[in-house]
N, C-alpha and C positions, 0 to 999 in steps of 0.2 A: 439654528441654521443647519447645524450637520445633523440632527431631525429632521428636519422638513426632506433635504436629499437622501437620506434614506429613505423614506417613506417613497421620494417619487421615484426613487430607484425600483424599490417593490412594485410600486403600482404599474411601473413599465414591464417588469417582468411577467405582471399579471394579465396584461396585453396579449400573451401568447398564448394561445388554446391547442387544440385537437382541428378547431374549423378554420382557425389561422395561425398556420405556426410561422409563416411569414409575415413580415411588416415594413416597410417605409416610415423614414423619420416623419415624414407630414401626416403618414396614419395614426402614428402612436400621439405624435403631438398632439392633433384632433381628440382623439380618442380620452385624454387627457384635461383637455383645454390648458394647454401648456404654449406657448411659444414655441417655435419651431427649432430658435438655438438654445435654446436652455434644454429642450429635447436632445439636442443633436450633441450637446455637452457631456451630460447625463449615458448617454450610449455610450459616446467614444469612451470614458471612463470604463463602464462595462464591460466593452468588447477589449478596453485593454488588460482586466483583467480575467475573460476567458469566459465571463459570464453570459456573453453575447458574440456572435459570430456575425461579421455580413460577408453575401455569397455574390457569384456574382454579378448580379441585377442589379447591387449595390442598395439591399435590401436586407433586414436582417432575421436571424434564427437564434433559440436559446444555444448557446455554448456547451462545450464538453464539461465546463467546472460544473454544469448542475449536473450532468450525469456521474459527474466522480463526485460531488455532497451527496447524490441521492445513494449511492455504492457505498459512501460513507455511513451514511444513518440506516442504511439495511444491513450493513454488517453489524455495527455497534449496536444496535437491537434485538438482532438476534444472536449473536455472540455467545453469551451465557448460556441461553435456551439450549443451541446448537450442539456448539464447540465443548460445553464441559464436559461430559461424561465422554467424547471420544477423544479428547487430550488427558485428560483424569486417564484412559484405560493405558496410555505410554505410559504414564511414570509411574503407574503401577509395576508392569510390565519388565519394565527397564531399570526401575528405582533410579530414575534422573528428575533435571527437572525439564518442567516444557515451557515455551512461550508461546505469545503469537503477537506478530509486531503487524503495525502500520509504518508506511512513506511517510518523512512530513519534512521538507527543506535540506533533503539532504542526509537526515535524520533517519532510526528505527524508533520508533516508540513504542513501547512493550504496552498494550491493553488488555494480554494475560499471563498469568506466571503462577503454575501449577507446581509443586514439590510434593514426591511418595516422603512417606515419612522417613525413609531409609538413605533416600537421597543427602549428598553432602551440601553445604548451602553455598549458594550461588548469589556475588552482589550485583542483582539487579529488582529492581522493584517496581510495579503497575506505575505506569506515567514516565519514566522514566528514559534518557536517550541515551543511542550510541551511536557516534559514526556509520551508517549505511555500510561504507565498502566495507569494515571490520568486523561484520557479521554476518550469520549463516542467513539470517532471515533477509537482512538488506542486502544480501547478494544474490537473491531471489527475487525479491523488490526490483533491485538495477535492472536483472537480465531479463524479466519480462515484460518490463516498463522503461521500455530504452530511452523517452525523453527526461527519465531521472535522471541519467548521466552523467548530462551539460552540468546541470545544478551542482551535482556532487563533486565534479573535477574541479568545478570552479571554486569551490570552496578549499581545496588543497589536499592532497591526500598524506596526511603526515604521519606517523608512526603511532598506534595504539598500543603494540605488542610486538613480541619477537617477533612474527611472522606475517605483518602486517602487510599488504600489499600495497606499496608504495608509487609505482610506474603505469603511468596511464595504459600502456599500451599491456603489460601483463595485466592489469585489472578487465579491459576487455576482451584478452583472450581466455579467461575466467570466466568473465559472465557468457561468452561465446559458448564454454562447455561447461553451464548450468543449462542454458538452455538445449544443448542436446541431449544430456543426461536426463535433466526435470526434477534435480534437487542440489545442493552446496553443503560444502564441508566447510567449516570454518576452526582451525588447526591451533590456535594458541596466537590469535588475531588482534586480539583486544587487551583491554586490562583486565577482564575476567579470568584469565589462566585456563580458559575451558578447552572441550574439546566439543562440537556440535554440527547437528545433521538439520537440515532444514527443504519443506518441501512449498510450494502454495497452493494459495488459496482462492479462487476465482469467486468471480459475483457471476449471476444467473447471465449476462452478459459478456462473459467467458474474460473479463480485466483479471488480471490477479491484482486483487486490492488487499492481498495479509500474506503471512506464511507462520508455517508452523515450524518449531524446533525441540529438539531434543538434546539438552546438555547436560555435561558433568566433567569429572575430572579427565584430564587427557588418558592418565594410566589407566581410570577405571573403562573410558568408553571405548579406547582401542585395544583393550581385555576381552570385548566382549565379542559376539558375532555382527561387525559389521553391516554385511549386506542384510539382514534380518531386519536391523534399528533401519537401513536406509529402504526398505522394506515398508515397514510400519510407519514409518512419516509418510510416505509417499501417500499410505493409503490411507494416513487421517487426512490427509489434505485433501485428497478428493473425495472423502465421504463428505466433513464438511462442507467445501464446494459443491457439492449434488446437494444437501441441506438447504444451503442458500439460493437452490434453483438454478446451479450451472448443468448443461445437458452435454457429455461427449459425446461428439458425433463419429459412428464411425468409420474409420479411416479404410 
């Protein structure tokens, strides 16, 4: 049974083309030979999960989630190709380590984690989560993907670290000045004890769907020359980004 609706869940998706990217519950039905409520079931599920949109003709369109899976599986494929050799050249550079995180419920998930050999070790490892607002990358993630926000308040902002940002109203005026600046510090936030810089990462569609980071110990990274590290993130992130086919236009 949850076979069979999967299946005609895809097959309704496969309804939308290039020559019809719109459709009518009675067209998809037809198109189908499906019944017109077991269609019109089948969508409302869809469009409540974002995979379907109706406009308003009261007609429907593919959804923004397939544009954020397809943002998804072009990042995560090219990723390695891309991103290594120009995160590999920060912690060379820097001897810290780097990451690059994904969004997911609230959530960072680390899908890379680079260390120079000099670097001091840092507990976090591939696949791995941390609280979004307690880190450099998922404060990057919030401030330019503002409907993360709802998600993450909802979920509580409770204390990771000494310096944890606790109060809804200073964590948006944070993200407020990531997004003027175009990168985050993250001060000894978390259970990491770190100290780290984080810039993003756009798809060829100008989303920021990653960000990149540079961490290490507090003493050693505010030792060093600051604006230089928030320098070089900045500009791994948009070499990456140009990689993945992001174009800035200019201003």
């Amino acid at each position: 049974m949850v076979i069979g609706s999967v299946k005609r869940a895809i097959d309704i998706l496969s309804c939308f083309t290039v020559e019809e990217p719109v459709l009518g519950n009675a067209e998809i039905a037809e198109k189908l030979n499906l019944s017109r409520s077991t269609t019109h079931h089948l969508i409302k599920t869809l469009c409540d999960q974002g995979v379907l949109m109706r406009d308003g003709s009261r007609k429907y369109r593919l959804g923004w989630k397939i544009i954020e899976w397809n943002n998804g599986v072009m990042f995560q494929h090219d990723i390695y190709n891309i991103a290594l050799p120009l995160v590999k050249g920060l912690t060379e550079r820097f001897r810290g380590t780097a990451h690059i995180g994904m969004y997911d419920k609230g959530d960072v998930i680390f899908v890379l984690k680079i260390s120079s050999a000099e670097a001091d070790f840092v507990p976090t490892f591939l696949g791995s989560r941390k609280p979004a607002y307690s880190t450099s990358i998922g404060k990057v993630l919030l401030a330019f993907n503002r409907e993360y926000l709802k998600e993450t308040i909802s979920r509580g902002l409770s204390k990771q670290g000494p310096n944890t940002i606790t109060e809804v109203n200073a964590l948006k005026r944070e993200l407020e000045d990531i997004r003027r600046k175009g990168y985050s510090i993250s001060n000894n936030e978390n259970d990491t004890s770190t100290y780290a810089v984080a810039a993003p990462i756009q798809s060829y569609s100008g989303e920021t769907i990653a960000a990149v980071n540079l961490v290490g110990p507090i003493s050693y990274m505010q030792s060093i020359n600051t604006k230089e590290i928030i320098a070089s993130i900045v500009n791994t992130g948009n070499a990456v980004s140009r990689e993945l086919g992001y174009i800035e236009l200019e201003q």
